[in-house]
PyMOL Python script that loads the backbone (N, CA, C, O; Angstrom):
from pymol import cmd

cmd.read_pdbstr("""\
ATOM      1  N   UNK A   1       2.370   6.254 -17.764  1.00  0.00           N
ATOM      2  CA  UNK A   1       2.223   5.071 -16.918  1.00  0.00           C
ATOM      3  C   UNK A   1       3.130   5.176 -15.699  1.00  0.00           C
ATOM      4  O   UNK A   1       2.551   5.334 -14.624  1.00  0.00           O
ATOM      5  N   UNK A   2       4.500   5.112 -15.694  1.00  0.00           N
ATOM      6  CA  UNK A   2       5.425   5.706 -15.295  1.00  0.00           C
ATOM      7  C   UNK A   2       4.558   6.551 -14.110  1.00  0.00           C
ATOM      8  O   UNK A   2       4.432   5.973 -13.030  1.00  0.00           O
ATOM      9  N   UNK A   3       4.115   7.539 -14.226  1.00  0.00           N
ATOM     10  CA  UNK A   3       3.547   8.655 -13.897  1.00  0.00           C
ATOM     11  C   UNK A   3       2.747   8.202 -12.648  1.00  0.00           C
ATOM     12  O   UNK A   3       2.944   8.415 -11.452  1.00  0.00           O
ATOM     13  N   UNK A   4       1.594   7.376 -13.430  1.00  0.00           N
ATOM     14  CA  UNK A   4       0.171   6.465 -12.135  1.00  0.00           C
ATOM     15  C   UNK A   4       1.493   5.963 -11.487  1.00  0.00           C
ATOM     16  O   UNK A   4       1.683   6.748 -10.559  1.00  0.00           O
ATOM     17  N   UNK A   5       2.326   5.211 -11.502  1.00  0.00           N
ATOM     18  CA  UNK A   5       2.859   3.761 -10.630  1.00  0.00           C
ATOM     19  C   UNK A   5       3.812   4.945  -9.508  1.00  0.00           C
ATOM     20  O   UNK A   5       3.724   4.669  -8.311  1.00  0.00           O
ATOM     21  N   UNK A   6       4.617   6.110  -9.854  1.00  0.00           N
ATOM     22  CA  UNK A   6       4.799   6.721  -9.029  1.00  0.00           C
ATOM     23  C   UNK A   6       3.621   7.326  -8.037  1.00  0.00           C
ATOM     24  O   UNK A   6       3.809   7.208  -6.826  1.00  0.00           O
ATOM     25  N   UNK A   7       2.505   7.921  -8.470  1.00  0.00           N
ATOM     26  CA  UNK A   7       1.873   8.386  -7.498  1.00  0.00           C
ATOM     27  C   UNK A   7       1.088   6.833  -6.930  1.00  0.00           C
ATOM     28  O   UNK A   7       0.172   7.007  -6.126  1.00  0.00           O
ATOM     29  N   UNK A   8       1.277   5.975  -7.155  1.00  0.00           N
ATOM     30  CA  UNK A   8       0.854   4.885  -6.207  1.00  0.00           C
ATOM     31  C   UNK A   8       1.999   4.400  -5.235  1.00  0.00           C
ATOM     32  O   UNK A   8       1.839   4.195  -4.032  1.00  0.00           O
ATOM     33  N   UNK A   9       2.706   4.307  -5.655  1.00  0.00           N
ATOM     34  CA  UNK A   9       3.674   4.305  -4.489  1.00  0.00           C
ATOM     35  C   UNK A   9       3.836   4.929  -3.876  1.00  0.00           C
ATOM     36  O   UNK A   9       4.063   4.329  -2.825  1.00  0.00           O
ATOM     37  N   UNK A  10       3.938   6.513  -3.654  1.00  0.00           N
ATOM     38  CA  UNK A  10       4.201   7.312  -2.923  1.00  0.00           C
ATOM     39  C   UNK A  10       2.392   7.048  -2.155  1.00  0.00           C
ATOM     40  O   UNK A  10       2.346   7.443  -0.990  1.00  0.00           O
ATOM     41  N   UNK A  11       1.281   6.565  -2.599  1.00  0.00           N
ATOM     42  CA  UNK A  11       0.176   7.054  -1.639  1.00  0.00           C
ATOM     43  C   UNK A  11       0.527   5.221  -0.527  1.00  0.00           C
ATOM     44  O   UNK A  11       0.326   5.059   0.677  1.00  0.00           O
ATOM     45  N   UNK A  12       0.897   4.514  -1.222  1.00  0.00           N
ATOM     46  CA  UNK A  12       1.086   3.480  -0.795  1.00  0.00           C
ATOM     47  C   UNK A  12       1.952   3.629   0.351  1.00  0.00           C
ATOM     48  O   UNK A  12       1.565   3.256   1.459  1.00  0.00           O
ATOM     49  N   UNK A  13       3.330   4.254   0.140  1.00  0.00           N
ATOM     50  CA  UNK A  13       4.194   4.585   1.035  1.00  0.00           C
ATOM     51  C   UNK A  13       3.897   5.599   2.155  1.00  0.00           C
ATOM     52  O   UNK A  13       4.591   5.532   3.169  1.00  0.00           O
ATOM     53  N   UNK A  14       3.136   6.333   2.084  1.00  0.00           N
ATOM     54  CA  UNK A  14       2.364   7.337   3.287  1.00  0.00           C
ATOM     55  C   UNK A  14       1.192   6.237   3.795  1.00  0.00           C
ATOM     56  O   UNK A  14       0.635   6.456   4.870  1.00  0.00           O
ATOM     57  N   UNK A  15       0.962   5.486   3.292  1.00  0.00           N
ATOM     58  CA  UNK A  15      -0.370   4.488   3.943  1.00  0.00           C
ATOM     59  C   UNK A  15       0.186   3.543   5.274  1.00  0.00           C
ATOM     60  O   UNK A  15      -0.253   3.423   6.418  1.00  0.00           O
ATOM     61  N   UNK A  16       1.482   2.870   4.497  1.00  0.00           N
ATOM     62  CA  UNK A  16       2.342   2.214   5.480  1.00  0.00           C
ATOM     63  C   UNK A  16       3.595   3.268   6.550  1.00  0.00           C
ATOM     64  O   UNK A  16       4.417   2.829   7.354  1.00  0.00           O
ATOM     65  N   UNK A  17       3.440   4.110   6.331  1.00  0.00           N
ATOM     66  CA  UNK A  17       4.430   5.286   7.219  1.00  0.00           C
ATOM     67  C   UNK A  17       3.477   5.180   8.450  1.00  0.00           C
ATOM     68  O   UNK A  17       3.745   4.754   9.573  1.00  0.00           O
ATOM     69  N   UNK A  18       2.113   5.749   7.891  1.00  0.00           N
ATOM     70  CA  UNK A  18       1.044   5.817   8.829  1.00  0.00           C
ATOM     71  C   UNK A  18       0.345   4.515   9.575  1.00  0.00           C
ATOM     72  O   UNK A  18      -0.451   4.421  10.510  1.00  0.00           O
ATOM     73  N   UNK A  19       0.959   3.633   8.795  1.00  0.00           N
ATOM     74  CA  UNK A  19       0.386   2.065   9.417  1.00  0.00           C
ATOM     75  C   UNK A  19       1.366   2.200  10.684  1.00  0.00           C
ATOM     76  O   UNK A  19       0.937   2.565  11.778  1.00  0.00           O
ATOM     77  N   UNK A  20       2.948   1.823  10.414  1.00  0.00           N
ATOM     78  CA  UNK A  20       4.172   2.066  11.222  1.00  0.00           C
ATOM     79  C   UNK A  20       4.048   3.215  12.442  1.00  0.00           C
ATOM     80  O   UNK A  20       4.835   3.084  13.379  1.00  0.00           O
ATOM     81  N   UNK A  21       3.265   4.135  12.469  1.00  0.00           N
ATOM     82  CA  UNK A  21       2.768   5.202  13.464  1.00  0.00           C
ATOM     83  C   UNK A  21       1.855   4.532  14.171  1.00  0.00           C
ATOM     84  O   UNK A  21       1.742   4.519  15.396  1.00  0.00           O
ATOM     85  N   UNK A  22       1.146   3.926  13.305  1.00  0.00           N
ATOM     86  CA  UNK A  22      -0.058   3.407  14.541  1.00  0.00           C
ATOM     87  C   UNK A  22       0.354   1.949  15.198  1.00  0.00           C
ATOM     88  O   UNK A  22       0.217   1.434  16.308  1.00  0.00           O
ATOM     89  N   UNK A  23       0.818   1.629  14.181  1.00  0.00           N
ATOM     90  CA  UNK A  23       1.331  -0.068  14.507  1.00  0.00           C
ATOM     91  C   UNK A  23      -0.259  -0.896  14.622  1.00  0.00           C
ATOM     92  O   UNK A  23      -0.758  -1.317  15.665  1.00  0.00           O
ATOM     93  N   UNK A  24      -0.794  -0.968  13.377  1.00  0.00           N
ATOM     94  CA  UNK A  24      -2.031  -1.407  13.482  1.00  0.00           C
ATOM     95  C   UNK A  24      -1.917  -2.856  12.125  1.00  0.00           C
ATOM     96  O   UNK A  24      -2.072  -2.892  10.905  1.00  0.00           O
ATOM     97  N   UNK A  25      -1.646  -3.639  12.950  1.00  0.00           N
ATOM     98  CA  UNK A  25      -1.722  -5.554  13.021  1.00  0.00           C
ATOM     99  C   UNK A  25      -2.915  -5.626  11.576  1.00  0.00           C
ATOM    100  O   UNK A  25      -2.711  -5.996  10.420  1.00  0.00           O
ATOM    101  N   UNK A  26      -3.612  -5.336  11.945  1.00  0.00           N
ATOM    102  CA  UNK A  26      -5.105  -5.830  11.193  1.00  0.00           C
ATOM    103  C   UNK A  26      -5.269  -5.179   9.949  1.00  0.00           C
ATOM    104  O   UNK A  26      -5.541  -5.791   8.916  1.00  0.00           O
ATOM    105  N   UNK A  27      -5.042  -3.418  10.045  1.00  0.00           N
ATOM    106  CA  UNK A  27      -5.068  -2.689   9.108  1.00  0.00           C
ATOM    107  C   UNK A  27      -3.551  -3.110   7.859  1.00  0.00           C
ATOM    108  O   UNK A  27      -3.480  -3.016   6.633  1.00  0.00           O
ATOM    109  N   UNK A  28      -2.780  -3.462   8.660  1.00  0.00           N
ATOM    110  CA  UNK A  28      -1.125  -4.098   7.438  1.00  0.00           C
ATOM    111  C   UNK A  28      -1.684  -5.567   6.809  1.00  0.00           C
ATOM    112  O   UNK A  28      -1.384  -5.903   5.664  1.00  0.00           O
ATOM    113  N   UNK A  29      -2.390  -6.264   7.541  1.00  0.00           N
ATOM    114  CA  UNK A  29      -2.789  -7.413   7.042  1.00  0.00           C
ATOM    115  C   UNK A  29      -3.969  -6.736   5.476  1.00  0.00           C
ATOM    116  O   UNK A  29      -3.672  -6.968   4.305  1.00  0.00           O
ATOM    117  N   UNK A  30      -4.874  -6.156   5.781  1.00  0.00           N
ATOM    118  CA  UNK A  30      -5.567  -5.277   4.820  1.00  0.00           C
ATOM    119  C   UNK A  30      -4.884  -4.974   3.751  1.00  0.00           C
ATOM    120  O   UNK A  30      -5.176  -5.533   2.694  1.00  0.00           O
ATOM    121  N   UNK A  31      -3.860  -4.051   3.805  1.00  0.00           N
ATOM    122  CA  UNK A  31      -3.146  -3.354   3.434  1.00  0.00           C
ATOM    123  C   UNK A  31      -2.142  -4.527   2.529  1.00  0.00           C
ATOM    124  O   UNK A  31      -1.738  -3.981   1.503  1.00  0.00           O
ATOM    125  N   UNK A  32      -1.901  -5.234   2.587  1.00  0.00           N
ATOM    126  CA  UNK A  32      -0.749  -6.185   2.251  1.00  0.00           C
ATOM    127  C   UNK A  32      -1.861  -7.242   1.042  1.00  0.00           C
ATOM    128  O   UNK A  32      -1.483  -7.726  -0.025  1.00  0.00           O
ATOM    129  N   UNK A  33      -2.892  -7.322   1.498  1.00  0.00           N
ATOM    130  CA  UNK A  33      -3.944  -8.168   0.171  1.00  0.00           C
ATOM    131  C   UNK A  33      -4.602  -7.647  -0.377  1.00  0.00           C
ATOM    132  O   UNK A  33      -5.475  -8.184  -1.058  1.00  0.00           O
ATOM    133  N   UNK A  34      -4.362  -5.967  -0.247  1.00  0.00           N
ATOM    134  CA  UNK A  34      -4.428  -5.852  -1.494  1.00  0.00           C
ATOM    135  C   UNK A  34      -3.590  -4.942  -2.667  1.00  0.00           C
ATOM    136  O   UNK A  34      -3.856  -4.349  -3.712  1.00  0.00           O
ATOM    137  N   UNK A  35      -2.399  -5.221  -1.807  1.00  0.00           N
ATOM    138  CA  UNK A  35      -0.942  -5.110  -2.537  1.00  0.00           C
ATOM    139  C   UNK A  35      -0.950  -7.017  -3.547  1.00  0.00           C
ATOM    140  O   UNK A  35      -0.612  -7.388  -4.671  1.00  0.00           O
ATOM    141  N   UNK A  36      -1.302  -7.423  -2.807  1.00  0.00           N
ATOM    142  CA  UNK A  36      -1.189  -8.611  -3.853  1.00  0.00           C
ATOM    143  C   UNK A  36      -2.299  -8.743  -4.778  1.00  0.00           C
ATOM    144  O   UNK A  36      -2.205  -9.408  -5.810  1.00  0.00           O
ATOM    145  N   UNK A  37      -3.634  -7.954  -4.333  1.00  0.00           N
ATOM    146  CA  UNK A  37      -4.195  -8.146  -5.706  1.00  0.00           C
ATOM    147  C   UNK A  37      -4.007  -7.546  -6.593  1.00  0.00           C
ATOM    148  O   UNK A  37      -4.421  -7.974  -7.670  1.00  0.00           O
ATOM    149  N   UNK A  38      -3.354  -6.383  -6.539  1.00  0.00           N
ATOM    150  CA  UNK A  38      -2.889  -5.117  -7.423  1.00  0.00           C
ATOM    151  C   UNK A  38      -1.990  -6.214  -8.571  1.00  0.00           C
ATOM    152  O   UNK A  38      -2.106  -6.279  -9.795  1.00  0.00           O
ATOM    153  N   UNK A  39      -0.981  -7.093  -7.540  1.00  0.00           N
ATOM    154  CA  UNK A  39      -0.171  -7.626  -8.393  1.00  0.00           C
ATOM    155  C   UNK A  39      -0.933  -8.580  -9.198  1.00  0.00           C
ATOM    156  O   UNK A  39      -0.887  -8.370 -10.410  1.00  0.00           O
ATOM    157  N   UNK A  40      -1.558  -9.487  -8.840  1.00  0.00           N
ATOM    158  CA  UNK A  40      -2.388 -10.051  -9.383  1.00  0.00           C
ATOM    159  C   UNK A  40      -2.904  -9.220 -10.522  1.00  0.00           C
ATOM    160  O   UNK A  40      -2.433  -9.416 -11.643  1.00  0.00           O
ATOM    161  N   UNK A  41      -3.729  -8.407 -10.356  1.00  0.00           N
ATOM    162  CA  UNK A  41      -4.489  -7.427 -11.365  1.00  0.00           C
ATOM    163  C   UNK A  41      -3.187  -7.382 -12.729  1.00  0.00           C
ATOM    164  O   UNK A  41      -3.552  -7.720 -13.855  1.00  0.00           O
ATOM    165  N   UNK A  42      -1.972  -7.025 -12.541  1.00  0.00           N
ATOM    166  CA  UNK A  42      -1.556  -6.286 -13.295  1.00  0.00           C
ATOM    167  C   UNK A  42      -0.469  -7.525 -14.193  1.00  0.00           C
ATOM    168  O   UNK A  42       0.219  -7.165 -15.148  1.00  0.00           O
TER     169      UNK A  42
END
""", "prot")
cmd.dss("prot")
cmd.show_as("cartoon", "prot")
cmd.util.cbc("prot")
cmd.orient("prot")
């Protein structure tokens, strides 16, 4: 388990590195609901 939640963070964390490169408003808003449904989900 351990295992999945690291490689989600790390794809999570290159998603927002690359958000922060582009500086893209719309795509972090995206990006951010469905970080909360994950939480939700889990």
């Amino acid at each position: 388990k351990s295992r999945i939640e690291f490689s989600t963070l790390s794809y999570l964390y290159k998603i927002f590195y690359e958000l922060y490169l582009q500086n893209n408003l719309q795509l972090f808003i995206v990006l951010t609901n469905f970080c909360q449904y994950l939480n939700f989900k889990c």
